[in-house]
C-alpha angles and dihedrals in degrees: 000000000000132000127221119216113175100203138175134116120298122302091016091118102267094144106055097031081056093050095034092059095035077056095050095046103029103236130137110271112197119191113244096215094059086072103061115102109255084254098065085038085067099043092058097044085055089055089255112146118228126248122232080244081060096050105036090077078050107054089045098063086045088059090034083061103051088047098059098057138077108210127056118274137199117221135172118227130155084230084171089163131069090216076058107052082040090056091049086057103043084049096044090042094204129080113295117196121200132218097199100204096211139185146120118301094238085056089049093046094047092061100039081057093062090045134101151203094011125127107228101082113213087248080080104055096085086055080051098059108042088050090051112106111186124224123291124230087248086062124106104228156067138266115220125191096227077186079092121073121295093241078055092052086046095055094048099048085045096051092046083054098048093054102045088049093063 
């Protein structure tokens, strides 16, 4: 069985390419950010970065998740560093694949600044980025330029799923 985890820094499109791909292929999706603690929650709402003490919780319900269930699952999750995404797949025990969302700052910026009612203020996205490792050639993923049209997001992401799912 493999697990899916669309990552990438705040306002990249984690959120709908997760639920656009759990909807083609019929899989659970669960949202990332429903599993922080109300505290880092806050923090982040204040403009406060989080620790690596503050994610690690985190990143372990997120693991915990994908290893109770049977059937693969799509979740959304910032997983910026490698020791992240290694801690994910220590936690889930079973292959985890991940649709790095990619583009410029000033991209991802441009489109934090149109949206509303979320948590993780745009004062936070340069934090983001220097935090943000890329995958390593021993990962198991893809990187995808959200720079291109969201149907083309979609079709990429689509067609990485496909084939890891046969």
């Amino acid at each position: 069985m493999i697990h899916f985890v669309v990552m990438g820094v705040a306002g990249c499109g984690k959120s709908t390419v997760a639920e656009a791909i759990a909807g083609r292929f019929q899989l659970p999706c669960i949202e990332g950010d429903a599993l922080h603690d109300p505290a880092s929650i806050e923090k982040m709402s204040r403009g406060e970065a989080l620790t690596d003490a503050d994610r690690w919780p985190w990143l372990e319900r997120i693991g915990e998740h994908l290893a109770q269930s049977d059937v693969s699952v799509v979740i959304s999750c910032s997983a910026l560093r490698k020791v992240y995404r290694d801690r994910i797949r220590l936690k889930a025990g079973s292959t985890v694949a991940f649709i790095h969302l990619a583009a410029d700052q000033s991209v991802i910026a441009g489109r934090m600044a149109k949206r509303t009612g979320h948590f993780m203020p745009v004062s936070l996205l340069s934090s983001q980025f220097n935090t943000l490792e890329s995958l390593s050639d021993d990962e198991t993923g893809v990187t995808i330029d959200i720079a291109q049209s969201l149907e083309q997001v979609l079709v990429d992401s689509a067609r990485y799923v496909e084939r890891a799912l046969t």
